[in-house]
C-alpha positions, 0 to 999 in steps of 0.5 A: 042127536048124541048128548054130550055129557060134560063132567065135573072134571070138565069144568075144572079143565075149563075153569082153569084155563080160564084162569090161566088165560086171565092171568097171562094177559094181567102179565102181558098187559102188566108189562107194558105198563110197568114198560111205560111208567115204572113201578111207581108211575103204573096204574092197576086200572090201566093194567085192567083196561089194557087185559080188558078185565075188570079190575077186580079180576086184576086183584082176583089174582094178585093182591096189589100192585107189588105182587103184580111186579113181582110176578113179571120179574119172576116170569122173566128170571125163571126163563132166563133160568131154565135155558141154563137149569140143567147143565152138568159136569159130563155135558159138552160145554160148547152145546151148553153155551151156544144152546143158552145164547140161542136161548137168550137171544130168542128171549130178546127177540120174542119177548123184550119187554120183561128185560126192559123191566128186569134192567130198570129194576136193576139200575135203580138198585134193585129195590124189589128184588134185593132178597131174591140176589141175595139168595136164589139168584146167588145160588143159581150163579154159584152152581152154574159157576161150579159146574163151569169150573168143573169143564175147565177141571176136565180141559174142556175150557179154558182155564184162563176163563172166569166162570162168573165174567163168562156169564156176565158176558153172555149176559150183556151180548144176548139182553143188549138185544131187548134192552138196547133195540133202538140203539141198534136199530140206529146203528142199522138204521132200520128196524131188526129183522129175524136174520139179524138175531140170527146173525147176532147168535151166530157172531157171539156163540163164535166170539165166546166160544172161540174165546174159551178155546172151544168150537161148535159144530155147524148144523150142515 
C-alpha cells in the first residue's frame, strides 16, 4: 500500500480552510442574531451555539461583539460593491446597469439577511458605520457617479438623468426584495418563488433603462 506522505504545505492548506470554514459560519450564524435581536440585543453565546463553535473560537476571530458586526456589514457592502467595481467610461452602460440589478437582485434573493441588517443599521443613523459613509462609501459613489456622467458626456444616457438618484433608484427596486419580503409576499400572497426574481429583474432593468433612453438586447 503506497504512503501518502503529507507536507507541512498541507497542513497550512488544511488549517486554513479550516479557519475559513469557522469564520463563515460565526458570519452566517452572526447574521441571523444581529437579525433577530440587534446590535444591542444579540447575544456571542447564542452566535457560539448557533456555528456550534465554542465561544472562544468566536472571540479567536473577533475581538468582541463590534467587530463581529462589523464584519458582516463589511460582508455585504463589499458585495453590493463589486457588482459595480469595474464599470468604465468606454463600457456600454446599458450592460452595466442591467449586469448590477441582476447582481443586486441575486443579493436579495440568495442572501437577504446582510441587507435586513445593513437597512436596520441605517435607519437607526448608522451609528457604526458613519465613518465608513463618511469616506469609502463617498468615494465609491462619486467615482461611479463620475463615470455615469461620463455616458451621459458621450450620449449614451440620458442627460436629463441624475447619476446619484439613479443609484438610489436601483438601489431601493433591487434591496426592497430582501428588505421587504413579507410585504411582497402579502401583496402576492404567497411566498417568492425564483420566477419572481426573475421577473423582478427583468421589469426594473425595462423601467431603468428604458427611463435613461437606453435598451438592452434580450438573451434569445
Amino acid at each position: 500500500m503506497a504512503i501518502i506522505k503529507i507536507t507541512d504545505d498541507d497542513l497550512v492548506n488544511t488549517q486554513q480552510k479550516a479557519r475559513l470554514l469557522n469564520k463563515n459560519k460565526i458570519i452566517k450564524a452572526a447574521e441571523e442574531e444581529f437579525k433577530k435581536y440587534g446590535f444591542n440585543g444579540a447575544s456571542i453565546a447564542r452566535i457560539a451555539e448557533t456555528a456550534m463553535l465554542p465561544r472562544s473560537n468566536i472571540h479567536y476571530y473577533f475581538t468582541n461583539k463590534l467587530a463581529l458586526y462589523g464584519a458582516v456589514l463589511t460582508n455585504i457592502i463589499n458585495l453590493w460593491n463589486q457588482a459595480f467595481a469595474d464599470i468604465k467610461p468606454n463600457d456600454d452602460p446599458a450592460k452595466a446597469i442591467a449586469s448590477y440589478i441582476d447582481a443586486k437582485i441575486e443579493y436579495s434573493r440568495t442572501n437577504p439577511t446582510p441587507s435586513i441588517i445593513f437597512a436596520s443599521e441605517l435607519l437607526h443613523g448608522a451609528p457604526y458605520l458613519s465613518q465608513y459613509l463618511k469616506t469609502d462609501f463617498k468615494q465609491w459613489i462619486t467615482d461611479k457617479a463620475n463615470i455615469i456622467e461620463s455616458w451621459q458626456a458621450q450620449g449614451k444616457l440620458d442627460e436629463q438623468i441624475s447619476a446619484y438618484h439613479l443609484l438610489f433608484t436601483i438601489w431601493g427596486a433591487t434591496q426592497h426584495y430582501a428588505n421587504f419580503s413579507v410585504e411582497i409576499e402579502a401583496a402576492l400572497d404567497r411566498p417568492l418563488t425564483n420566477s419572481d426574481f426573475d421577473d423582478a429583474k427583468r421589469t426594473i432593468k425595462h423601467i431603468i433603462l428604458k427611463g435613461c433612453g437606453m435598451q438592452l438586447a434580450e438573451k434569445r
